[in-house]
N, C-alpha and C positions, 0 to 999 in steps of 0.2 A: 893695897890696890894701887895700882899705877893710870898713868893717861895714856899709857901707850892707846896708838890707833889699831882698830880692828875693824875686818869688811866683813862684811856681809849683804844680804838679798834684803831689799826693801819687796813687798809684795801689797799690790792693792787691786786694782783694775788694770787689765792690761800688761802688761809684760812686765817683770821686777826689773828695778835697779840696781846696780852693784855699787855701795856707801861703803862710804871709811867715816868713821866717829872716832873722840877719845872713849876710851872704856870707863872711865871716869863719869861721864856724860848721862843725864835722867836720859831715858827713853821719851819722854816727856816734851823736853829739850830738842831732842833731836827731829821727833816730829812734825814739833813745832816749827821750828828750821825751816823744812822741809814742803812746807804746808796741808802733813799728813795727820793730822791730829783727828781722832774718831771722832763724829758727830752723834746724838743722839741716842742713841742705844747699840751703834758700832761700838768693838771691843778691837783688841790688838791679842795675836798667838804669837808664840817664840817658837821658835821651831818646827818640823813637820810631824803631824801624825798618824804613825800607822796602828793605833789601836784594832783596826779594824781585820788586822793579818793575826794580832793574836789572841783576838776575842770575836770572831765571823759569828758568835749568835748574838753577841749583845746587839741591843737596839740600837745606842747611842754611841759616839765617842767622851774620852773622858774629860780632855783637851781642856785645862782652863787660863780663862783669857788672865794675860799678865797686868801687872800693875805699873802704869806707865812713869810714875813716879820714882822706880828703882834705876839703880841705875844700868850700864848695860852688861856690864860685870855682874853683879848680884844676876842678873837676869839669864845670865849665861849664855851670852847670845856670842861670844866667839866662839865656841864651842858647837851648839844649834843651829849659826849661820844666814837662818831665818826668820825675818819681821812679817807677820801679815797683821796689816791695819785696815782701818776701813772696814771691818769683816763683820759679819753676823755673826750670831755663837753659831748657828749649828747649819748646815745646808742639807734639806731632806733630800736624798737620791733615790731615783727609782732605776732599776738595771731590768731590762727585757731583755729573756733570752728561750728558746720554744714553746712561745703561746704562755712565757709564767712572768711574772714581774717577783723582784727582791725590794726591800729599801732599806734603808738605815740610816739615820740621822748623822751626817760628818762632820768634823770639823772643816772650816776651809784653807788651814794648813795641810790638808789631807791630800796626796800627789793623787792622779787618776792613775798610775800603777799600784798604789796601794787598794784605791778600788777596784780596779781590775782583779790583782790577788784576792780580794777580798768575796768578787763575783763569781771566779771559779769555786771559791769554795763553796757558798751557797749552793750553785748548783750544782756540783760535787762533779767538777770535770775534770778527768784524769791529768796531771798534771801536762806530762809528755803528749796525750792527745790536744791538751787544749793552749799547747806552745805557741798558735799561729791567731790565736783570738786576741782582739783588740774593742776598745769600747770607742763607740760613734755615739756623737751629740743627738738627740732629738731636739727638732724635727729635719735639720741637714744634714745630719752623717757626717760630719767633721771629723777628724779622728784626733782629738786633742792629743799634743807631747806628752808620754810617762811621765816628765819632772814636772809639768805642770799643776799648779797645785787648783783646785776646786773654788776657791777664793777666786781665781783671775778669771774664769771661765763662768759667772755669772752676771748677768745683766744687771744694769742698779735696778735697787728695788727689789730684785727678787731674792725667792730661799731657797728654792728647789730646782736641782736639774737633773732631766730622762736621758738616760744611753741604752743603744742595744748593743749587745756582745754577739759580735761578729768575727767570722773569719777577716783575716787580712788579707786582701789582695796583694800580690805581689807582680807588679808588672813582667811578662817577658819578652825578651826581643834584644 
């Protein structure tokens, strides 16, 4: 294993960071640094997941939190890209979409495009009919970024967030 540096996505509340570390480096270390070290019953994800694109009936994702003590190599995290700290293990979502609700427990390394893919399925919407469907926050109809992950899009303190699956407005003019 070498020290070469490797970047990647810090991810916690609010927008990630883009880090360089040695690959040598505890994950540990570096969030310490940082002053990103989980509190409490926060856990830390490496990378994103879409469990939910290739298992749309399981309840849960399988996602488990890393061990910050390894290093970032062992971790594999130039590869994966992605750090979320600070995170809860699981964030319940609920998706409304004609008068039915879906949920499914995520991780919050989990993009809202991968819940989105994840909502069509449930409600078993043609792929090509439901091209122009996009997920809105409850209760403001936000339309959070596809690469945003579910981790950054929750209020401290909480575990759960409500979307509805909506068509996308496309402005003309």
């Amino acid at each position: 294993m070498n020290n070469d540096a490797i970047e990647f996505f810090l991810h916690g509340s609010g927008k990630p960071q883009a880090l360089s570390a040695p690959e040598g480096e505890t994950l540990k270390a570096v969030l310490t640094r940082l002053d990103a070290l989980p509190r409490g019953d926060e856990v830390v994800f490496i990378g994103e997941c879409d469990d939910a694109v290739h298992k749309p009936d399981d309840g849960e994702d399988s996602h488990i939190p890393a061990d910050v003590e390894a290093t970032l190599h062992a971790l594999r995290v130039r590869e994966l890209r992605h750090v979320s700290t600070r995170a809860v293990r699981r964030i319940e979502v609920g998706v409304h979409f004609n008068g039915k609700e879906r949920k499914r427990k995520f991780s919050p390394a989990t993009t809202v495009a991968t819940v989105l893919a994840w909502a069509k399925k449930r409600f078993e919407i043609d792929p090509a009919a439901g091209a122009d469907y996009v997920l809105a926050l409850r209760p403001a109809g936000a339309h959070p970024r596809p690469e945003e992950h579910l981790g950054e899009l929750l209020e401290p303190g909480s575990k759960s967030l409500e979307f509805d699956l909506v068509r996308e407005i496309t402005p003309q003019g």
